[in-house]
VOGU-3710 file (C-alpha; in Angstrom, 3 decimals, decimal comma):
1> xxxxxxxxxx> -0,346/-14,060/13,471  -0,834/-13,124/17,457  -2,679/-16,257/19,065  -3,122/-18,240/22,266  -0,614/-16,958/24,944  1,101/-14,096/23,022  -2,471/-12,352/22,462  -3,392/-12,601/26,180  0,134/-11,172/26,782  0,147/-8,072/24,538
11> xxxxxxxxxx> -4,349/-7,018/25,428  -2,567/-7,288/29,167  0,075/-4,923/28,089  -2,771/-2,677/26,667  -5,084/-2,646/29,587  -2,172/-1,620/31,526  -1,998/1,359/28,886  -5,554/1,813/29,307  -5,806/1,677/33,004  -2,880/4,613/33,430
21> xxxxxxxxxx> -4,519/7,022/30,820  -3,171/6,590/27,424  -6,030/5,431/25,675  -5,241/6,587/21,776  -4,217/3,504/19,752  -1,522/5,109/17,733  -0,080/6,877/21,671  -0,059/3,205/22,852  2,112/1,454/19,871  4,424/4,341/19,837
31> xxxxxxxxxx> 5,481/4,189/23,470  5,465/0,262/23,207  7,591/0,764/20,274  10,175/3,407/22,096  10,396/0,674/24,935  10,660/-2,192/22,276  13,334/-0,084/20,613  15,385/0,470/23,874  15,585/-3,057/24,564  16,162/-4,255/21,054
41> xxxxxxxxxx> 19,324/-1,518/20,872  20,335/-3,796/24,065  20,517/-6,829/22,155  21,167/-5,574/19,140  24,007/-4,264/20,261  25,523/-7,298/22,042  24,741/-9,500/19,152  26,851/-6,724/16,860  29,832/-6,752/19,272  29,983/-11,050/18,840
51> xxxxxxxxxx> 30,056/-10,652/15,212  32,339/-7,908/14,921  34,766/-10,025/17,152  33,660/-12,972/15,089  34,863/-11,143/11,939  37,558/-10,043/13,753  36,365/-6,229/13,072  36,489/-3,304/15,315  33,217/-2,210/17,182  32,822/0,589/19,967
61> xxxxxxxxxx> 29,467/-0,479/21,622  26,845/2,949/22,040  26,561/2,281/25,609  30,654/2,225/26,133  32,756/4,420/28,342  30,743/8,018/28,959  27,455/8,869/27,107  26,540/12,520/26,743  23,347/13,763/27,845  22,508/17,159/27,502
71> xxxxxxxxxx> 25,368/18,676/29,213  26,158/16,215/31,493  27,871/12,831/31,300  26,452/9,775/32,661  27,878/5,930/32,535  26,645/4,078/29,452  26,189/0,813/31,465  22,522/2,025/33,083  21,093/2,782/29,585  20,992/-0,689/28,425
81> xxxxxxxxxx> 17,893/-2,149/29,123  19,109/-5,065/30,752  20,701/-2,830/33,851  17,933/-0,591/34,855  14,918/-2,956/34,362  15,896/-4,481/37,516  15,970/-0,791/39,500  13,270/0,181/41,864  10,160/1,648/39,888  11,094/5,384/40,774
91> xxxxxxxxxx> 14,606/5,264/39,490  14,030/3,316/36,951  11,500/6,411/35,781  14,269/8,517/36,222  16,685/6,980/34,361  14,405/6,499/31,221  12,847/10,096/31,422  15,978/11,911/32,080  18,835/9,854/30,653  17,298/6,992/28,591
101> xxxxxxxxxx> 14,847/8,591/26,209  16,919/11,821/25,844  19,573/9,156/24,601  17,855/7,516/21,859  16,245/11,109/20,604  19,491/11,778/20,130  21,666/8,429/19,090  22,176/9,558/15,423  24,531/12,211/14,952  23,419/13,626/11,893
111> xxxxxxxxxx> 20,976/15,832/12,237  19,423/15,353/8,866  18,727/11,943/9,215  15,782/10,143/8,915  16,026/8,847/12,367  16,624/12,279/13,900  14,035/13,998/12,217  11,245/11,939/13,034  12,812/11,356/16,992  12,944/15,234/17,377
121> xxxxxxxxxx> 9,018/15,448/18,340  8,626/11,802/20,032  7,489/12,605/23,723  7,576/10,080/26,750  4,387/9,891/28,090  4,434/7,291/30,365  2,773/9,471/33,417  4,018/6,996/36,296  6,806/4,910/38,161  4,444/2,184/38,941
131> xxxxxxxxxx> 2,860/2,310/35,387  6,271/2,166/33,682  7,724/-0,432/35,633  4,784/-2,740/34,700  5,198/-1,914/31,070  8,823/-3,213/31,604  7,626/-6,379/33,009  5,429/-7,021/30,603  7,250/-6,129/27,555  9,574/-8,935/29,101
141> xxxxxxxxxx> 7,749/-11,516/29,441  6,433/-11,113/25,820  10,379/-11,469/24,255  10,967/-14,512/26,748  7,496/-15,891/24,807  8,876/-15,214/21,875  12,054/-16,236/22,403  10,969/-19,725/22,138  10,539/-19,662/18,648  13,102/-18,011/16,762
151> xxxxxxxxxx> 11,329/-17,931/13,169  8,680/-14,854/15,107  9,372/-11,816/14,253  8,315/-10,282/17,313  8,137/-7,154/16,381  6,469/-7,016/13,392  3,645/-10,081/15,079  3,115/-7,032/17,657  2,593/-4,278/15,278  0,368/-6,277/13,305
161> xxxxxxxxxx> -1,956/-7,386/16,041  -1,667/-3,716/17,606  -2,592/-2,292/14,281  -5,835/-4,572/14,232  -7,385/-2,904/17,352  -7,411/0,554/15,182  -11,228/0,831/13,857  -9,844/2,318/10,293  -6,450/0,412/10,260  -7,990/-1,541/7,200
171> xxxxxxxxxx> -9,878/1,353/5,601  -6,015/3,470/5,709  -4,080/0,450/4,570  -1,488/0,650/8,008  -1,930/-3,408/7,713  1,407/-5,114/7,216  1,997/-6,907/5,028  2,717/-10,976/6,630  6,156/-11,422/7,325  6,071/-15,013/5,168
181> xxxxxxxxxx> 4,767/-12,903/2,020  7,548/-10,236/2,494  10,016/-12,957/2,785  9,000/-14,773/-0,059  9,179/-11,828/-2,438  12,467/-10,837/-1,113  13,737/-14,652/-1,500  12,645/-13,981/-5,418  13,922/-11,019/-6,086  17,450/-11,809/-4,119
191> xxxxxxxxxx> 18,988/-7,915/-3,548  22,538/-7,764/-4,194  24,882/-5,934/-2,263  25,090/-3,652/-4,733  21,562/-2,801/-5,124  19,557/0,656/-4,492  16,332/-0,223/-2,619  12,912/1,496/-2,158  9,577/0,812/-0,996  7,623/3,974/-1,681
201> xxxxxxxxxx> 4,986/3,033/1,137  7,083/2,287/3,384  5,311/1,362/7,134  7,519/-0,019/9,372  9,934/-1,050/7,031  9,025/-4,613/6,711  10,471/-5,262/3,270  13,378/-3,116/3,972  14,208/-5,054/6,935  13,883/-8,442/5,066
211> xxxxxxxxxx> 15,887/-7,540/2,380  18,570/-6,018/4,498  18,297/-9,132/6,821  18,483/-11,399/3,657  21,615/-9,435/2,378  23,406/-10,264/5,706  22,365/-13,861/5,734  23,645/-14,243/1,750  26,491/-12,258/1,751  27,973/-10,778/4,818
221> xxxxxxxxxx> 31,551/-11,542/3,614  31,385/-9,526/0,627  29,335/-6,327/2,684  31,123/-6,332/5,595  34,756/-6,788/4,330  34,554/-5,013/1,863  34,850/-0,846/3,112  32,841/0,337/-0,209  29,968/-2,192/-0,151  29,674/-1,598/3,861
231> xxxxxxxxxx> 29,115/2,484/3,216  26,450/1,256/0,771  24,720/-0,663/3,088  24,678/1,569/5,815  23,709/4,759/4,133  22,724/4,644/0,679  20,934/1,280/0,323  17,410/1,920/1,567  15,148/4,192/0,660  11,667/4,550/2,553
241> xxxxxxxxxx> 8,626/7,082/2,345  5,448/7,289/3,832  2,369/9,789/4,693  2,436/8,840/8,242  4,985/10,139/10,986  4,031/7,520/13,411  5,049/4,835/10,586  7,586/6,443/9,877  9,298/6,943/13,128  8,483/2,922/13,527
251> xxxxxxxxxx> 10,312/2,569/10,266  13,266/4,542/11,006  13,883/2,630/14,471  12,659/-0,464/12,825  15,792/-0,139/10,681  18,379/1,130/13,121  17,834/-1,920/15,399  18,313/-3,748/12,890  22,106/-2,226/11,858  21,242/0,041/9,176
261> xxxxxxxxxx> 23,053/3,062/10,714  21,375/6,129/8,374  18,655/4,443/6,056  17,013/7,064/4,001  13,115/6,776/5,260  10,913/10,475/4,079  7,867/11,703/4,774  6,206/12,232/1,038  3,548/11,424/-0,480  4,748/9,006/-3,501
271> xxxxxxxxxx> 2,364/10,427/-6,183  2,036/13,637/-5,987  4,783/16,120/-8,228  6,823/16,430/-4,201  8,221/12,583/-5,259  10,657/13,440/-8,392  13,026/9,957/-7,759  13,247/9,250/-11,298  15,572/6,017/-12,737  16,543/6,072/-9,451
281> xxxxxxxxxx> 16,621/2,780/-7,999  17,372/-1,061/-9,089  14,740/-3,153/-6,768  11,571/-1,593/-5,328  9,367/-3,645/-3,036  6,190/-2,912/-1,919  2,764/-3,075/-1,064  0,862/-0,010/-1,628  -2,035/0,959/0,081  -4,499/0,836/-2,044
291> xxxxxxxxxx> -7,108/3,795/-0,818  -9,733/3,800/-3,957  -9,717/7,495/-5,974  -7,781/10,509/-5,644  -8,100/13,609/-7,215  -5,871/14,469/-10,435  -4,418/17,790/-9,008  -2,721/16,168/-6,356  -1,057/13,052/-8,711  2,177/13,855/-10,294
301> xxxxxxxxxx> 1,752/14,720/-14,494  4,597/12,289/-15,344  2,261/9,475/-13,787  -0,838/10,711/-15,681  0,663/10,554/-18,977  1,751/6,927/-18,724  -2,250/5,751/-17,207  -4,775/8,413/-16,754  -6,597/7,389/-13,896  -7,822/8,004/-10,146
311> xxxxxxxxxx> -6,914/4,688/-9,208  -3,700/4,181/-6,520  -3,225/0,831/-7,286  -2,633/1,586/-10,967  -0,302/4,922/-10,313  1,981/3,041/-8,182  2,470/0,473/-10,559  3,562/3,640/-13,014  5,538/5,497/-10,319  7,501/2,018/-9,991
321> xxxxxxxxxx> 8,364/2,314/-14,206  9,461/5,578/-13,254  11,769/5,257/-10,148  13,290/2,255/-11,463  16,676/2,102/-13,344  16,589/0,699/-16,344  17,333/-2,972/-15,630  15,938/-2,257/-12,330  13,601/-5,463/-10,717  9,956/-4,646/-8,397
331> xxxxxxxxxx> 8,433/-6,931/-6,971  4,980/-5,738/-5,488  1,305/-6,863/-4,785  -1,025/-5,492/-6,239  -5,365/-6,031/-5,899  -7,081/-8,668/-8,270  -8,592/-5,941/-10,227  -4,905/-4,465/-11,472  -5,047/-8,056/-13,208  -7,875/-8,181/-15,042
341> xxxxxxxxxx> -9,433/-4,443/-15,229  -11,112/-3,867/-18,205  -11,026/-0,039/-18,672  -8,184/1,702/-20,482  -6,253/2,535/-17,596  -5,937/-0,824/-16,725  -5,991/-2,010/-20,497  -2,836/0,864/-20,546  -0,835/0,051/-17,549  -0,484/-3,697/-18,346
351> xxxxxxxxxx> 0,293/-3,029/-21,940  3,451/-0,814/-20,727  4,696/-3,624/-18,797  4,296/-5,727/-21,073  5,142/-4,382/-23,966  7,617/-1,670/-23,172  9,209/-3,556/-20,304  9,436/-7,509/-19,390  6,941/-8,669/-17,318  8,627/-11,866/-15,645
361> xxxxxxxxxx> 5,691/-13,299/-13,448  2,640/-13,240/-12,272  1,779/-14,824/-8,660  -1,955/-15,323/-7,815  -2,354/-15,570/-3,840  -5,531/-16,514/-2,348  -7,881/-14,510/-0,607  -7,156/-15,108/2,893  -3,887/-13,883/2,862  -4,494/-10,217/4,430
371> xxxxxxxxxx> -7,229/-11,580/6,524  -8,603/-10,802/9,254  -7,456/-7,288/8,104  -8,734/-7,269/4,688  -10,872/-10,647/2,415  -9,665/-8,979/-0,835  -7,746/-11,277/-3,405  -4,454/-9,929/-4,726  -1,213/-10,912/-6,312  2,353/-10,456/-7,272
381> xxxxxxxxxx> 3,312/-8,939/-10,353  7,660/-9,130/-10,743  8,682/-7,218/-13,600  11,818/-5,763/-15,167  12,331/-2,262/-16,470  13,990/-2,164/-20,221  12,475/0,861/-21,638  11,821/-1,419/-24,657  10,047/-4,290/-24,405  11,468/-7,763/-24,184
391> xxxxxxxxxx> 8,729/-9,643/-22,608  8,521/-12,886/-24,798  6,573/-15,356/-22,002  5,187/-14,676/-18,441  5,107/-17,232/-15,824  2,200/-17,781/-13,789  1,835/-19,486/-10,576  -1,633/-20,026/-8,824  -1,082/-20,513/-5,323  -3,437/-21,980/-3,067
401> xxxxxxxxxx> -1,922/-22,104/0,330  0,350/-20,031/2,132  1,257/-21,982/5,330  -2,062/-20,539/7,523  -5,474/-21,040/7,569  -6,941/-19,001/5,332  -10,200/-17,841/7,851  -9,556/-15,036/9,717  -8,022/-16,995/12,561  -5,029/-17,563/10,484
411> xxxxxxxxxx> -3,280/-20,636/12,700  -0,380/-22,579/11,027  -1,499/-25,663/8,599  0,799/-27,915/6,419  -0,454/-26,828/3,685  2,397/-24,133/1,821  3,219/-23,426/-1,568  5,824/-20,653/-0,650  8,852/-22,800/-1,382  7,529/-24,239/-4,545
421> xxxxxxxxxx> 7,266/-20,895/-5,758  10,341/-20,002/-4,741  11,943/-23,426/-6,022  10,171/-23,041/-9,391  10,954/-19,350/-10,000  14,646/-20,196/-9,423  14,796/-22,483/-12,158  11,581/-21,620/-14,572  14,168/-23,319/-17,502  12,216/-26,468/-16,145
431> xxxxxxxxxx> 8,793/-24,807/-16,724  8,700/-24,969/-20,090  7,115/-28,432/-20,225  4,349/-27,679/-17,930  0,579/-28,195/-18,338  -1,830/-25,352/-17,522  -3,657/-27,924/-15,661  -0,731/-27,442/-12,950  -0,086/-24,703/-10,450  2,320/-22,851/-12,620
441> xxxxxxxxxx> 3,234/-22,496/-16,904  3,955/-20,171/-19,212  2,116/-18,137/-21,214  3,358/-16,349/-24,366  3,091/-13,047/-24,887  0,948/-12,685/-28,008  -1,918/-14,497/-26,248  -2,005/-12,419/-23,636  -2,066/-9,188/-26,158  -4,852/-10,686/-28,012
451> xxxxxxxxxx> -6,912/-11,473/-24,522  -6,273/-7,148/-23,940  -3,577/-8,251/-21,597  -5,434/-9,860/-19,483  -3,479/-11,075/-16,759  -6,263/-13,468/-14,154  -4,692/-16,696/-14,327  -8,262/-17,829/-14,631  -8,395/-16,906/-17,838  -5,891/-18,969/-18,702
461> xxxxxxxxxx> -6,041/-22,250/-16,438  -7,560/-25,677/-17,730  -9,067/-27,995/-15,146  -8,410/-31,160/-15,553  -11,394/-33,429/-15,669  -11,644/-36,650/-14,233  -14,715/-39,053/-15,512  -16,751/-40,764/-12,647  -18,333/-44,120/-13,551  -21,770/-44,724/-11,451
471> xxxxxxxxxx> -22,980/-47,808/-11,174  -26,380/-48,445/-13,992  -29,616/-46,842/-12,729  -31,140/-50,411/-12,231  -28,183/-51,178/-9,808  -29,061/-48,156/-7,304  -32,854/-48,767/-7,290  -31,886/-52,381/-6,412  -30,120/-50,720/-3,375  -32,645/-48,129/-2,659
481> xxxxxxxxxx> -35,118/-51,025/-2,614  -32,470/-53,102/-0,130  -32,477/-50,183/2,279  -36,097/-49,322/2,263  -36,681/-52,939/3,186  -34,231/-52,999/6,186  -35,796/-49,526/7,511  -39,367/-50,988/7,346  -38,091/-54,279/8,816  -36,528/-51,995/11,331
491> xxxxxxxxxx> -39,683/-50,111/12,367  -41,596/-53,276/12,572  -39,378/-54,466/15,137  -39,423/-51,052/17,374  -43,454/-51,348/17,109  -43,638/-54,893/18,484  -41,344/-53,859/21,263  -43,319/-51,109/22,081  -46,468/-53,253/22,010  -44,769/-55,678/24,276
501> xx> -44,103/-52,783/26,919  -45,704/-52,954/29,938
//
């Protein structure tokens, strides 16, 4: 969440926006995204050349020896952010428009990637020297902000609070999704280096960026030393779509900064019969927008046949059956309704997890979590394709707190069940003894088939009473009586006193 210095920092950065002409929300977080991008690939790259020499592995730096630009060749050196932010306003503008930008349409080689194809139509449209070299300064003073606290994702905190100033951001969904949520889920799910992941609405990539980021904190050794596992996770690892280019071109660069060198991020459109990824992948993570109805002739058969309905939330959660491998984990979140619907769609979809797959565990999250974006309670279902059942007992955990306020403002409280949750899931063989008077217990499947799979953890919670003695009714008259005294005594006293005035 954007607050207090950082806030005043990034509406400055958008009045400067404002005050040169580019006044369209989604014009203004793409360029401040190119110019984020440049300067990440700056220290992105630095940091890659330590660990390489670290690991004692060979790296050629993108800015090294002669760069190709069109037909010419200019010195790497002046593309790096950190050379020409200190030129004079009017060749710095001529370096970015006619070296810089040119250089990062065209950094991947393949033409078919992801990154390329959504780069081919960006356009620099920064119209002046003097406007572009306050951009620069600005966009540096908010990393030196944030580079006082290492646990911001600056990045993503921008996006999100950038996102917020577009009118139908909320209506569309282009919220993300907290970085603490995203992190949590991937902590549960753990990827593997040998994993295939998706996220079939994709954004900026926040959960493929965590779960990359998580794979290089957990096991760099066995990625990067290992040629097989490193071709993986460079090319064939991450799978992304989305309905929006501007997302998507965040996404892909979102990714590249981050050292996934050709991620595979599409534009599609996840339900309709143009997605055919079937048994496809073994971890999908997401949160899918959830946009109300849509029309049947644009959703995919395969999807109607498992839950015929108009409802998003309730086709994702049968695309994600579908894409997955068998044995193949999702973790996603999913709107309070999904949990407790009573129709047959709903009725249908939760019986298929349950029944023909193994629902692991149900996470309730309060209300506040997508605020100020969106009040709407939600949870997180984690589940486990089989094909044939093998659900037995589902966990449930009802958190209460997620480390913020839960009002719209959002600030940082003590107050955080994420690593309880994370704690428990990792070893639910201790669960077993629980109460459902606690946060979390188990539930067995046949009671949840007899409730029509209910899944509110409401339904299922006992609160714990806790008798109150009062004292007899005699007692408190007595001290009703006591007080009324000492107020008339009281009064008494201000009257003479005002009698005695003067």
């Amino acid at each position: 969440m954007v607050t207090g210095e950082l806030k005043n920092k990034i509406d400055a950065l958008w009045d400067i926006f404002a005050a040169g002409g580019i006044v369209n929300p989604l014009d203004v977080i793409e360029q401040i995204t190119y110019l984020m991008f440049i300067r990440d690939l700056d220290d992105a790259d630095n940091i890659r050349a330590k660990e390489s020499s670290m690991l004692d592995l060979p790296y050629k730096s993108i800015f090294a020896d002669e760069v190709e630009i069109g037909e010419r060749k200019v010195n790497g050196q002046q593309l790096k952010w950190s050379v020409f932010h200190d030129y004079p306003a009017g060749q710095m503008y001529s370096v970015m428009q006619e070296m810089v930008f040119p250089f990062i349409k065209n950094l991947h080689g393949d033409k078919n990637s992801a990154y390329s194809k959504y780069m081919d139509d960006a356009i620099f449209k920064i119209p002046t020297p003097l406007m572009l070299s306050k951009v620069v300064d600005s966009l540096d003073g908010i990393y030196e902000l944030m580079s006082k606290d290492e646990s911001k994702d600056v990045r993503g905190d921008t996006y999100e609070y950038m996102l917020g100033k577009i009118a139908s951001a909320g209506r569309n969904g282009q919220f993300r999704t907290p970085r603490h949520i995203i992190r949590m889920m991937v902590e549960l799910m753990q990827p593997k280096p040998e994993d295939v992941i998706c996220d079939p609405a994709c954004g900026t990539s926040g959960f493929l960026v965590t779960a990359s980021e998580y794979l290089k904190e957990k096991h760099k050794e066995d990625i990067f030393f290992s040629k097989k596992n490193k071709e993986h996770y460079m090319n064939s690892m991450f799978y992304g779509y989305d309905m929006d280019r501007t997302m998507l071109r965040i996404g892909a660069m979102n990714m590249m900064t981050h050292g996934i060198e050709n991620p595979s991020i599409e534009y599609r459109d996840s339900l309709s019969d143009q997605n055919i990824d079937k048994d496809k992948y073994s971890l999908i993570l997401a949160n899918p927008p959830f946009k109300g109805s849509l029309d049947y002739d644009i959703v995919s058969t395969d999807l109607l046949k498992v839950c015929k309905t108009k409802k998003t939330e309730l086709l994702f959660l049968a695309l994600f059956l579908r894409m997955l491998k068998v044995g193949g984990r999702c973790a996603c979140i999913v709107p309070d309704g999904v949990l407790f619907g009573s129709s047959k769609a709903h009725q249908a979809i939760r019986k298929s997890l349950i029944e023909d797959n193994r629902l692991e565990a149900v996470i309730s999250m309060p209300s506040g979590v997508f605020k100020p974006y969106a009040g709407v309670s939600t949870g997180i279902l984690i589940f486990t394709k089989t094909g044939h059942g093998g659900t037995d007992k589902v966990w449930f955990y009802d958190m209460q707190a997620d480390g913020f306020s839960l009002d719209d403002k959002r600030a940082e409280v003590s107050e955080n069940d994420i690593p309880d949750i994370i704690e428990r899931f990792k070893n639910l063989d201790k669960e077993e003894s629980r109460e459902r008077t606690e946060k979390s217990f188990f539930l067995p499947k046949d009671e949840i088939a007899k409730n029509g799979y209910d899944l509110s953890i409401n339904k299922y919670k006992k609160v714990e009473y806790i008798p109150v003695e009062y004292p007899p009714t005699s007692e408190l008259l007595a001290e009703l009586k006591d007080l009324q005294a000492e107020i008339s005594k009281g009064l008494n006293e201000l009257e003479k006193l005002l009698k005695d005035e003067p």
